[in-house]
C-alpha positions in Angstrom: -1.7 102.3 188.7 -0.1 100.0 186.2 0.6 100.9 183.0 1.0 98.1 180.0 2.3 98.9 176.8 3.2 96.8 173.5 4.3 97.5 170.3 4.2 95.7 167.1 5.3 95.9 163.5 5.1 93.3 160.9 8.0 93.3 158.7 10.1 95.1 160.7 9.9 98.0 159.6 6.5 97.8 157.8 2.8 98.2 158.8 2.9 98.9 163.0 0.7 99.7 165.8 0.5 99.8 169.8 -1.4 99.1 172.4 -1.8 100.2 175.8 -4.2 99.3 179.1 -4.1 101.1 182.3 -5.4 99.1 185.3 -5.7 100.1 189.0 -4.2 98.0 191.8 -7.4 95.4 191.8 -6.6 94.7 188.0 -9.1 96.3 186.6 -9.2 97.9 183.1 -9.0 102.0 183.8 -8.3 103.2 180.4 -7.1 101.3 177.3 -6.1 102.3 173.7 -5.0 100.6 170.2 -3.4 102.6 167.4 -2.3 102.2 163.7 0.7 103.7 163.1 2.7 104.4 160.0 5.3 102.0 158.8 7.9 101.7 161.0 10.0 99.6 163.5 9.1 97.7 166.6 11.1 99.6 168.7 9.5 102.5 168.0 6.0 101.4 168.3 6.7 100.5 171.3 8.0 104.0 172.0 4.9 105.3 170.8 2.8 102.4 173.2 5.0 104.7 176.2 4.3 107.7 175.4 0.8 107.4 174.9 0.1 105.5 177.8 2.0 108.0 179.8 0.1 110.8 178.0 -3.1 109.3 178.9 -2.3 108.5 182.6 -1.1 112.0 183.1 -4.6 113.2 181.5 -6.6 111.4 184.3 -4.5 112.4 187.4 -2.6 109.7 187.9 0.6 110.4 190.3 2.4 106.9 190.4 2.9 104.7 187.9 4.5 101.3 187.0 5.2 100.8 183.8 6.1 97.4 182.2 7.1 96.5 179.0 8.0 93.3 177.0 10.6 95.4 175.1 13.8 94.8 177.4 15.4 97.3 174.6 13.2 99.9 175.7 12.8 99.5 179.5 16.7 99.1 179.5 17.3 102.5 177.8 14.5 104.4 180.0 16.2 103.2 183.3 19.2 104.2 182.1 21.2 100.9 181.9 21.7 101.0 177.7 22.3 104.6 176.1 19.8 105.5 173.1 22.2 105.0 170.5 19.1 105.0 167.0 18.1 108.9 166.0 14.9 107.6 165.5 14.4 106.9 169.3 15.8 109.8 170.7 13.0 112.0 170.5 10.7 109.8 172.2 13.1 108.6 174.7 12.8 112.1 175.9 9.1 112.4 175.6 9.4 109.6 178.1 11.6 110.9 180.0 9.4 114.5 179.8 6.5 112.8 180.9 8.0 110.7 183.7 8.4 114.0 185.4 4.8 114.8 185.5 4.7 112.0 188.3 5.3 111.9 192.1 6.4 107.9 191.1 6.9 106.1 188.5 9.0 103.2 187.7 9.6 101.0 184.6 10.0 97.2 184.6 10.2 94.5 182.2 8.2 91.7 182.1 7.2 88.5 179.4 5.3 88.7 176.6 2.4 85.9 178.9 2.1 89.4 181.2 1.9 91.8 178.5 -1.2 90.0 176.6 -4.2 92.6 176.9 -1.5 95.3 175.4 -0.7 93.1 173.0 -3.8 92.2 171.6 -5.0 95.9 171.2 -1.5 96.5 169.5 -2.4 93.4 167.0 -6.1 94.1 166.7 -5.0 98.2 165.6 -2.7 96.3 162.5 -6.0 94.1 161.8 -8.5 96.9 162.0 -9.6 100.5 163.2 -10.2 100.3 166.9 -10.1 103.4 169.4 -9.8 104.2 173.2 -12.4 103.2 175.6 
């Protein structure tokens, strides 16, 4: 299963949201979610995107996992190459890094924003309007 998550804030910090899609090995759409969040950075958003991808995947029985990411920030500090240095990441850091145990595999990689789009958009459409998991 591959998981794709986004963040997105506008102002930075200011009005913020994620998105996340789940999709099985043929591509297709498994699970996918957009939230509003309170104002707030990018970085965290996509933090939150993480986590509740994670959260979700571990709800349906899923036992490997890739996740990518556009945030190189983010996929650097959950693979260990850059320490968390921001309080305000820490605590999901370690959610991620909680959750990441609840799997036989997982795995994190970065990828561009062009491969990222579907999580994107639902992170976007959640600042625009009201939108919910399908």
């Amino acid at each position: 299963m591959i998981l794709y998550c986004d963040g997105a804030s506008r102002g930075n910090p200011g009005p913020s949201s994620y998105g996340w899609t789940l999709v099985d090995e043929s591509g297709k759409c498994v699970r996918e979610a957009g939230k509003r969040l309170p104002e707030g950075t990018n970085n965290v958003a996509e933090y939150e995107a993480m986590v509740a991808g994670l959260t979700a995947a571990c709800e349906l029985g899923i036992r490997q996992v890739v996740v990518r990411a556009d945030s190189e920030l983010v996929i650097r500090q959950v693979t260990g190459r850059y320490k968390v240095k921001s309080p305000g990441l820490f605590p999901l850091y370690q959610k991620v890094m909680e959750l990441s145990g609840r799997f036989d595999r997982i795995s994190f990689e970065h990828v561009p924003r062009e491969q990222n789009k579907r999580a994107d958009a639902l992170a976007n459409m959640a600042l625009d309007q009201s939108i919910s998991s399908r």
